[in-house]
Every structure is written in C-alpha cells, then in structure tokens.
One Martini backbone bead per residue (centre of mass of N, CA, C, O) as a GRO file, in nm:
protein
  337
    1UNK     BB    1   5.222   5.723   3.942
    2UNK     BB    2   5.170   5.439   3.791
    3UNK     BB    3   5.155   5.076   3.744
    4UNK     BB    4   5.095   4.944   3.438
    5UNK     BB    5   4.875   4.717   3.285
    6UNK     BB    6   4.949   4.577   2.966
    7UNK     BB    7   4.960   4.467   2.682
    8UNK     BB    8   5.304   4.361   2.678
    9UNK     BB    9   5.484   4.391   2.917
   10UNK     BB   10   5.713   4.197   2.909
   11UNK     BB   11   5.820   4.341   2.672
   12UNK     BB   12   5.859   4.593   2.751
   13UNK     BB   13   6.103   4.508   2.993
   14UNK     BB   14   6.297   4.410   2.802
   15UNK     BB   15   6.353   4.700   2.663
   16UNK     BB   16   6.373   4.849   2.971
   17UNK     BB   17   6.642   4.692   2.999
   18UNK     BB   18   6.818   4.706   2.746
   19UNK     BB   19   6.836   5.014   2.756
   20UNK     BB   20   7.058   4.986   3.018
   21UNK     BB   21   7.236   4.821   2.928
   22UNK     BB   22   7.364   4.904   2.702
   23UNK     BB   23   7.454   5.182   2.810
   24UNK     BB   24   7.620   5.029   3.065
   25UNK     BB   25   7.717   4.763   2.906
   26UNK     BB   26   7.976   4.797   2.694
   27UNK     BB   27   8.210   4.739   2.569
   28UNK     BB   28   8.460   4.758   2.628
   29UNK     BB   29   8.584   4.978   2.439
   30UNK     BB   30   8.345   5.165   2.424
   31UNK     BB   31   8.435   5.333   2.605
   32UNK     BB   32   8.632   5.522   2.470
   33UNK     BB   33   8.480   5.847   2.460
   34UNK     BB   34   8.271   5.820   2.639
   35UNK     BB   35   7.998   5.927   2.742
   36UNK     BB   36   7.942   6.071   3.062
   37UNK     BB   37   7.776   6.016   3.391
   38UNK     BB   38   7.856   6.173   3.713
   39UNK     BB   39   7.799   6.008   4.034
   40UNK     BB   40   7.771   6.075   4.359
   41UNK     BB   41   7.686   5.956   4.692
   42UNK     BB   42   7.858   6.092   4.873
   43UNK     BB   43   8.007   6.192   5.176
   44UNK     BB   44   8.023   6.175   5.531
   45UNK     BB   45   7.875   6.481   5.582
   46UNK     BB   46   7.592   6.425   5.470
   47UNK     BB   47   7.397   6.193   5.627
   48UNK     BB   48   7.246   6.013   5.430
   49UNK     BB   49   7.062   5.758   5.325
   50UNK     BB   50   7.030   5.454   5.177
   51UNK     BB   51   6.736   5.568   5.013
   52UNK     BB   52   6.820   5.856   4.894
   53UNK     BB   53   7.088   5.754   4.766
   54UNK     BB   54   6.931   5.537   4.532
   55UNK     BB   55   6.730   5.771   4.426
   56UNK     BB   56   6.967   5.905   4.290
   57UNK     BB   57   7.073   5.743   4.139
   58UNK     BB   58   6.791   5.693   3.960
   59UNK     BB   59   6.782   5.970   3.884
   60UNK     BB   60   7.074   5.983   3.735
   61UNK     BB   61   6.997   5.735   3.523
   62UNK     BB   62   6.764   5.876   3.396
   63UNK     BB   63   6.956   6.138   3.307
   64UNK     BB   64   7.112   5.939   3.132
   65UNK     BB   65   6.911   5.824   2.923
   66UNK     BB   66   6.820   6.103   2.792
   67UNK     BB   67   7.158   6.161   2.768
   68UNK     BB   68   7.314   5.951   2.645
   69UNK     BB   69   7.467   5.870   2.895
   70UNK     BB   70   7.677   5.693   3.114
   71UNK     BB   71   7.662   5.584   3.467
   72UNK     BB   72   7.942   5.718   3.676
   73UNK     BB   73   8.154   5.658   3.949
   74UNK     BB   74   8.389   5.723   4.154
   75UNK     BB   75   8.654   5.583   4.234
   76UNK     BB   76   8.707   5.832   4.490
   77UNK     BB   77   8.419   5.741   4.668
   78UNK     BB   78   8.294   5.857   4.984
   79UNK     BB   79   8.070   5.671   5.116
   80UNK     BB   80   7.985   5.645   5.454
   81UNK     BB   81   7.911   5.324   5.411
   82UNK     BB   82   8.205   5.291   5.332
   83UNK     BB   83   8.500   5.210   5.392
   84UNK     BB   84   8.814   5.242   5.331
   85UNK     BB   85   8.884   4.915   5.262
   86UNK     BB   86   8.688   4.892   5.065
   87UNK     BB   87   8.675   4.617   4.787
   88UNK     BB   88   8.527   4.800   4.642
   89UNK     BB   89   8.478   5.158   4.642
   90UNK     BB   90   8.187   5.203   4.799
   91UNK     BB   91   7.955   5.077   4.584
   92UNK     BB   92   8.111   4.821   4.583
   93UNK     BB   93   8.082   4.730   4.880
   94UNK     BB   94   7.775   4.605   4.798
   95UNK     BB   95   7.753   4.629   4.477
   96UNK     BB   96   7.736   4.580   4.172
   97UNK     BB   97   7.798   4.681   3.932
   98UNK     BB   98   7.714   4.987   3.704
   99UNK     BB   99   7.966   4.964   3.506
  100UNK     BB  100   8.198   4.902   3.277
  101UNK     BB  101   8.277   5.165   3.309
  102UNK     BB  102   8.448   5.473   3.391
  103UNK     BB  103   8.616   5.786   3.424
  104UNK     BB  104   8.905   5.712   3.283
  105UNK     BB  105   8.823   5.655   2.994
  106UNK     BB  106   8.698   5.969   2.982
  107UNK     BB  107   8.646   6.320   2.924
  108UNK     BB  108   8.310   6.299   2.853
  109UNK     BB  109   8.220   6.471   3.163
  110UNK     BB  110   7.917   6.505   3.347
  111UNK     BB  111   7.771   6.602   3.572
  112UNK     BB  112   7.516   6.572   3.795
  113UNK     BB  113   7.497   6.814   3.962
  114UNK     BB  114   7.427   7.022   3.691
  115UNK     BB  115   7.122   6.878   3.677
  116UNK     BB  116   7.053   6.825   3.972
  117UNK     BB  117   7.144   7.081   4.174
  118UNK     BB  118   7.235   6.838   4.361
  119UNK     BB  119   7.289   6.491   4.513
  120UNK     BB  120   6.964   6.524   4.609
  121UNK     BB  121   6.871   6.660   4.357
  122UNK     BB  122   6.562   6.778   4.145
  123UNK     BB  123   6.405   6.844   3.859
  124UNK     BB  124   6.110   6.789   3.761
  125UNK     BB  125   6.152   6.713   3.453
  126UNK     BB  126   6.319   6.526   3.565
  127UNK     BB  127   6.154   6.323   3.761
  128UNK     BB  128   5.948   6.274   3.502
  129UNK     BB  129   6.095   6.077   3.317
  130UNK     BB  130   5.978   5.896   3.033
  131UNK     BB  131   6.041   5.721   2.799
  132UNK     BB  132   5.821   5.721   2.536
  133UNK     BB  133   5.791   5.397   2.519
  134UNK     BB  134   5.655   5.405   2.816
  135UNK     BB  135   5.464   5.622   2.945
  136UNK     BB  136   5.190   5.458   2.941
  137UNK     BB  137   5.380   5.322   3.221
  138UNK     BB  138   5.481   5.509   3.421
  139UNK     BB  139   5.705   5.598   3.675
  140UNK     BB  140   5.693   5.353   3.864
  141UNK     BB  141   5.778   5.193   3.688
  142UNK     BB  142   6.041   5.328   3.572
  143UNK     BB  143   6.175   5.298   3.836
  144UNK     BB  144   6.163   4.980   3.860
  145UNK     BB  145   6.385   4.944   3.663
  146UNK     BB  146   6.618   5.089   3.744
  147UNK     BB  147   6.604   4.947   4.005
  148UNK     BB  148   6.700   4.674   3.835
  149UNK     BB  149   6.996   4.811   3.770
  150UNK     BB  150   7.091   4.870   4.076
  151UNK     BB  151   6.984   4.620   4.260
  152UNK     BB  152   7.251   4.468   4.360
  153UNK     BB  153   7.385   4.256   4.576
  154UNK     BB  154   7.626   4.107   4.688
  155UNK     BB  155   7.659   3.791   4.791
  156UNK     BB  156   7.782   3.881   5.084
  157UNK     BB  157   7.491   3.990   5.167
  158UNK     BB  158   7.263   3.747   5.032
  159UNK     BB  159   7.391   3.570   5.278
  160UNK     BB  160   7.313   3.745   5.520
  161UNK     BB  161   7.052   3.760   5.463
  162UNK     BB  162   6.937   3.475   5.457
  163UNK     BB  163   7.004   3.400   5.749
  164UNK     BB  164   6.829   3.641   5.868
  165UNK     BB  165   6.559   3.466   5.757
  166UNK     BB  166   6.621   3.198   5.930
  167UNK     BB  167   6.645   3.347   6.218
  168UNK     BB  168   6.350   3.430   6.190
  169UNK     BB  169   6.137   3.237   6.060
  170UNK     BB  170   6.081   3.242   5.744
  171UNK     BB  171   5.860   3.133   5.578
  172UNK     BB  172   5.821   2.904   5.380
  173UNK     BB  173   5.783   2.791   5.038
  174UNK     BB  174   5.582   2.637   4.887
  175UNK     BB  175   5.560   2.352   4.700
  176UNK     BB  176   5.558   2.240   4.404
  177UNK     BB  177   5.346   2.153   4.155
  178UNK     BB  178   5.224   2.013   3.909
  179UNK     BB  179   5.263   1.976   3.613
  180UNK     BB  180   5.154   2.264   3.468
  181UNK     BB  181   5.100   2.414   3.743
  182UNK     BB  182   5.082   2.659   3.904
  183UNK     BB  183   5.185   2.788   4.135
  184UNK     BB  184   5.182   2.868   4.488
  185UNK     BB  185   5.144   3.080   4.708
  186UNK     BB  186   5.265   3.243   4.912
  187UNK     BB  187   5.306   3.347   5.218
  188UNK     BB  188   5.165   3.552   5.437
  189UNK     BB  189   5.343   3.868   5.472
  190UNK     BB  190   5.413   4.110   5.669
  191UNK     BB  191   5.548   4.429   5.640
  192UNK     BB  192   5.695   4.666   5.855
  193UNK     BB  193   5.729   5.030   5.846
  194UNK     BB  194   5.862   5.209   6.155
  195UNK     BB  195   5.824   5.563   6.106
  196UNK     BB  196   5.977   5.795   6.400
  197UNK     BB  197   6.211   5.879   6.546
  198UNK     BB  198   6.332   6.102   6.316
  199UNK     BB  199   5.993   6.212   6.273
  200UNK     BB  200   5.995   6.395   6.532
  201UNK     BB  201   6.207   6.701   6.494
  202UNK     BB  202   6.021   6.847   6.262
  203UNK     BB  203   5.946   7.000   6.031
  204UNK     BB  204   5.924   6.821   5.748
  205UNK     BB  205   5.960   6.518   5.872
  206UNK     BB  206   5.745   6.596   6.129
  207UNK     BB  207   5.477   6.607   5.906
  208UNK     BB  208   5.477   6.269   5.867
  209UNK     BB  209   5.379   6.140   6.150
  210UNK     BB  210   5.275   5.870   6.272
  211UNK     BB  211   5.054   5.706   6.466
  212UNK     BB  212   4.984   5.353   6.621
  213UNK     BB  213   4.708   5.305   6.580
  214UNK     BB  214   4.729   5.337   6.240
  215UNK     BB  215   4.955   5.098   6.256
  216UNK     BB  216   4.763   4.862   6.362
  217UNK     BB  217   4.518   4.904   6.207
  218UNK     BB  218   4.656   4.819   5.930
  219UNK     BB  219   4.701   4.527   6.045
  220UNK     BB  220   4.455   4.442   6.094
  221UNK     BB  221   4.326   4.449   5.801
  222UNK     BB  222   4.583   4.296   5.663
  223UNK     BB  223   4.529   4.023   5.856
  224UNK     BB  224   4.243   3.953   5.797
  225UNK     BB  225   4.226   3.990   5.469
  226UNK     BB  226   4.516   3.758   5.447
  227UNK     BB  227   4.574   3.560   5.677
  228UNK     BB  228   4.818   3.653   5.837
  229UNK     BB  229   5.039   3.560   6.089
  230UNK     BB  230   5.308   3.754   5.961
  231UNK     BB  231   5.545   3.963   6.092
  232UNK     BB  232   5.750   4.244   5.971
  233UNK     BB  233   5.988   4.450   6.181
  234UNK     BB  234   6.068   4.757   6.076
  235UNK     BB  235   6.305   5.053   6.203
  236UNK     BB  236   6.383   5.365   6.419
  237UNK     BB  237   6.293   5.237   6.690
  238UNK     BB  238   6.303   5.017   6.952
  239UNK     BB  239   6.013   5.110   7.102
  240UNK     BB  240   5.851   5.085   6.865
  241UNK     BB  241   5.881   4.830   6.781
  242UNK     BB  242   5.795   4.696   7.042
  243UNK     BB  243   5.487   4.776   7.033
  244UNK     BB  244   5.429   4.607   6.762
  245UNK     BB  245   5.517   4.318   6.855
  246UNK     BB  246   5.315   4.313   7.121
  247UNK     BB  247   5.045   4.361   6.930
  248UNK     BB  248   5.095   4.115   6.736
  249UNK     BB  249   5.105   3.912   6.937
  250UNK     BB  250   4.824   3.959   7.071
  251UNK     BB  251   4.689   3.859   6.793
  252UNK     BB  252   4.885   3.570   6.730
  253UNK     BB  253   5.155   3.647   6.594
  254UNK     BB  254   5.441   3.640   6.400
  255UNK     BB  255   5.702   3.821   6.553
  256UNK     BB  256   5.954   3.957   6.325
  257UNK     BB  257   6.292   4.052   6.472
  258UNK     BB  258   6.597   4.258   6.508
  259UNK     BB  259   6.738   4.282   6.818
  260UNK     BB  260   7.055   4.320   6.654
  261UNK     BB  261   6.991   4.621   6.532
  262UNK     BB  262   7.164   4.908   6.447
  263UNK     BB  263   6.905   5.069   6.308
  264UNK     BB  264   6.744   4.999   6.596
  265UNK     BB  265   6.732   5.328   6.719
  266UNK     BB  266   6.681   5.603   6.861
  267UNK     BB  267   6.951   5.784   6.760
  268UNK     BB  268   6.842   5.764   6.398
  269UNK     BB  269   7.096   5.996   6.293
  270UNK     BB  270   7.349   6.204   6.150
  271UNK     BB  271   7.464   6.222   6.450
  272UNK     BB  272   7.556   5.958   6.482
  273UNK     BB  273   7.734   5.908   6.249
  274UNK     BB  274   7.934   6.172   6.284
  275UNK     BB  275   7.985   6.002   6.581
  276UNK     BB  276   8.029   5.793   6.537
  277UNK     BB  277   7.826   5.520   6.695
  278UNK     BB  278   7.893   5.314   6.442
  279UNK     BB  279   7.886   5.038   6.215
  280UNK     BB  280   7.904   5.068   5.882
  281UNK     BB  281   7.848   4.807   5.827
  282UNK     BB  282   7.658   4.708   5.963
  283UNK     BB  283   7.439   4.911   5.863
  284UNK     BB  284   7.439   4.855   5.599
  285UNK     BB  285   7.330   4.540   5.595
  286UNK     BB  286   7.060   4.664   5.730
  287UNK     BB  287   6.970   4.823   5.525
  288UNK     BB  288   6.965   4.622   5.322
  289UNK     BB  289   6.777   4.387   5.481
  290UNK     BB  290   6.535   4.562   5.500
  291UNK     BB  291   6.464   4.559   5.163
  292UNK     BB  292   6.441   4.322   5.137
  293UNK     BB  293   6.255   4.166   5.327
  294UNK     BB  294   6.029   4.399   5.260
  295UNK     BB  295   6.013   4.317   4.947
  296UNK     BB  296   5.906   3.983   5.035
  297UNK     BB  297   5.633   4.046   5.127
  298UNK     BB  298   5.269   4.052   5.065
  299UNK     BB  299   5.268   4.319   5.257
  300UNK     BB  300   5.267   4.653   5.285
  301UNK     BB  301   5.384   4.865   5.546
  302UNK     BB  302   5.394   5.209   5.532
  303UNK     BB  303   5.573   5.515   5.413
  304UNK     BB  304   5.627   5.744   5.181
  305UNK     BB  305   5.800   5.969   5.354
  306UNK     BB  306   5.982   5.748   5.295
  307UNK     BB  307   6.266   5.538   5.129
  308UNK     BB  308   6.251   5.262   5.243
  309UNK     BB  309   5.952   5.206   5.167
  310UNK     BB  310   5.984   5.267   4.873
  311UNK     BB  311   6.224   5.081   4.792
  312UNK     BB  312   6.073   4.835   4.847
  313UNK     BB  313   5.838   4.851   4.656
  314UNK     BB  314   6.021   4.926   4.387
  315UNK     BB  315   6.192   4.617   4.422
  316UNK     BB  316   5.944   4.442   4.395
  317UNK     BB  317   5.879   4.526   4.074
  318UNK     BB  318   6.160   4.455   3.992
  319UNK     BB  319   6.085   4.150   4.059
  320UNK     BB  320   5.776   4.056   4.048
  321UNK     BB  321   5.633   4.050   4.260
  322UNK     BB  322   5.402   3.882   4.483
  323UNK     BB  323   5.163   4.118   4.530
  324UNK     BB  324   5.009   4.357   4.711
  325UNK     BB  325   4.905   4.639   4.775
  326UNK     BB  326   5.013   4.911   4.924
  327UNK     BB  327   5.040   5.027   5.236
  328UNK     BB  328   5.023   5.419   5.314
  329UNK     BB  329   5.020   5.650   5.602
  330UNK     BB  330   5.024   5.936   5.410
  331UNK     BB  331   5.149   5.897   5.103
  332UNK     BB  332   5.176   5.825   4.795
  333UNK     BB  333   5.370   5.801   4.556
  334UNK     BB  334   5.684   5.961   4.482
  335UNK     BB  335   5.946   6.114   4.314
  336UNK     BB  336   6.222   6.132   4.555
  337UNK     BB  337   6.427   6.219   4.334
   0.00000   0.00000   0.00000
C-alpha cells in the first residue's frame, strides 16, 4: 500500500497526529484505571535488531489504537539494546517517553502479545488495520505516523548524530532564499543501504541477498539521473561497505562512511550480541544513527527486506522529508511486522 497524496492532507496528518497524542499522553490524573496495552521490546534472548523491534512497537501502536487502549512498556522492561544502568531504562534509555501513563496506573492491562502472536509477530488483519477516517490514505501513510509518534531520539542522541554527520562532511543545506521565495532543495546525498552481511547465511533472509552489480546499477542510475555528488553507505559487513565506497569514489563521488561503526562488522548477527562481542550502547547508538542519516538522504538506496533500510523510508515520511521516491532491489514496501 502506498501513500496517497489528495487534497487536504495536510489535514489529514494533524488529525492522525493528534488521535494518537490524545490516546498517548492524557492528563496524569487520567491515567488511573485507564485501558493499557503492555508491550516489551524483548529482553537479551531474544537478538532482534533495532529495526524489527520498532516496527513491532509500530505494531502494537497500531493495535492499541484500534482498541482504544494506552500503549505503555514494562518498567522493568530488559531491552537487550539498553544497558542495566541506564535510566530511565529500557525504551527510554534512548527515545523520548511513550506515553504519560505507566503500567502502574491501572491493573485494566492486555499484553500485546496475547493480540499479536507473540513480541515480533502480528496478525494480518492487526497488520492491515487503518483507522477508518485514513484509509483511503494507505498503509505506509498510517505506519509512518505511528513512527511519528515512536521515533524521537533523545537530545543526547541527536547530539551524537549531529557531529556524526558533521564529521561525515555531510553537506550543508543551501542559504534561504528571499522572503516570500519557497525554499531551495536540499542538496542531492544518495544514502545507501548495504545489507548483505547476514543475510546471506540461507533460509528466509538468505533469499533476500541482493549481488554488488545490482547495487552500483542503482547508484550509477540515481546518481546520473539526480546528479549527486554524495553517498552515504551504511551497512552490515565492513567488506562490503568498503567496495562500495571505492567504486562510489572511482565514480568521482564524494563517499561517506563511519569507519569506526561498530555495526559495520563482518559477524553482525544475534551470536555477536549474545556473546557480548560489541559495547550495547554503542551498537544502540549506531544503529539510531544509521536511520536518521539514511533518513536524511534525498534519495534512498537499499532494500525492503530489510528492517533499517523500511524504517529510514517510513522515518523520513514522518518527517515529510523532501525527497525522491526510494529505490528498493528486492522487494516493494510491506508492514512485518
């Protein structure tokens, strides 16, 4: 499903904006014995990435606006991504509050899990659901408003990428121009998703794996055709990273890369994480960073069968970011979960 653009959108957008603020953030007083639905983001065990677990969040967003319950996380929730001393912890050791209300409030609380199958899954029908007021505006419409309501980095975060991408040498946007002249387009940054690393190790996402030829065609196309200078390449396999970097660069392109990324590693997989192998926070970090970046391109590169590469499209929509429709070499957009 896509996202429709017809006259009054803008409407539209405050409408489904404000029925998840009102749902989410009623006064405190309002919280006590209000309808809540309890959703964990996973503890330790479980090794989902960054990606898959904020679209069950989106999920179960969705899932609680359908039933007009509360969407609130567990106090003592162990997110694998958030350190123990992190406080507030969990969800909150990196993105702004869910919601006013706890799980303490009210004892009126259904798990998302007993709706949704279990902590990543969903059913088609939760999956399909868009209020009624939206539908003629699609799916991906109404996902990247939940993710409107879900993606907030927290300041020191957002202090983080900012230098990260100062450091990068991310392009300055052009001066404003005269009063009353609409603005100037950002300058054209190809953002590239580079996911190959884990996903070539058979199975399910092993038939995902996109080949290296296919992802320069595409950048040799968006880059003639928008005439960017800038790529930016993030990805799960430093090896791979590195060869699209230097045929970016034989092209003439101006490649940026975090080089001390420590999700850009050969062996980034849930055995890396569950054998302590990386500093959790610092993985969190990149991996928010990696989507605002991606997020911020006016032309994205990557792959739909990844988590990373849906959540940058569907971030930057929520952003009304100005750009160019994304370029997908597996499969096209689709809500999992």
């Amino acid at each position: 499903a896509g996202c429709r653009r017809r006259g009054g959108t803008r409407g539209g957008e405050e409408a489904a904006r404000n029925q998840i603020r009102v749902l989410q953030f009623p006064p405190v007083e309002a919280c006590r014995n209000r309808r809540l639905l309890l959703h964990s983001l996973g503890d330790r065990k479980s090794g989902w990435g960054m990606g898959s677990m904020v679209h069950a969040l989106a999920a179960a967003l969705s899932i609680a606006v359908r039933e007009q319950r509360t969407l609130v996380l567990p106090e003592d929730d162990q997110w694998w991504y958030a350190p123990e001393e992190c406080r507030p912890k969990g969800f909150g050791c990196y993105f702004e509050a869910l919601s006013s209300c706890s799980e303490r409030d009210s004892r009126n609380i259904v798990l998302s899990s007993a709706l949704m199958g279990g902590a990543q899954q969903a059913r088609s029908e939760d999956l399909l659901f868009i209020p009624a007021a939206f539908r003629a505006r699609g799916l991906l419409w109404w996902r990247a408003h939940l993710l409107a309501a879900i993606w907030h980095p927290r300041a020191h975060l957002l202090q983080h990428v900012s230098q990260r991408r100062a450091a990068l040498g991310w392009p300055a946007p052009p001066p404003p121009g005269p009063p009353g002249s609409s603005a100037p387009p950002p300058p054209a940054v190809v953002a590239m998703h580079v996911r190959r690393g884990d996903k070539g190790g058979g199975g399910r996402a092993g038939r995902l794996v996109v080949d290296m030829p296919s992802y320069l065609a595409a950048l040799d196309e968006v880059r003639l055709l928008a005439g960017a200078r800038h790529v930016y390449v993030a990805g799960d396999d430093a090896e791979t990273v590195a060869e699209v970097v230097a045929a970016a660069r034989a092209r003439g392109m101006v490649a940026m890369v975090d080089e001390e990324e420590s999700r850009t590693a050969t062996d980034n997989s849930a055995i890396m994480l569950l054998s302590h192998k990386v500093n959790i926070t610092r993985y969190a970090f990149d991996a928010v960073t990696n989507v605002e970046l991606l997020s911020s391109g006016t032309h994205l590169i990557g792959t739909f069968g990844s988590h990373l590469s849906r959540l940058a499209h569907e971030v930057a929509l929520a952003r009304n970011a100005s750009r160019a429709p994304p370029v997908t070499l597996d499969v096209l957009w689709f809500a999992n979960p």
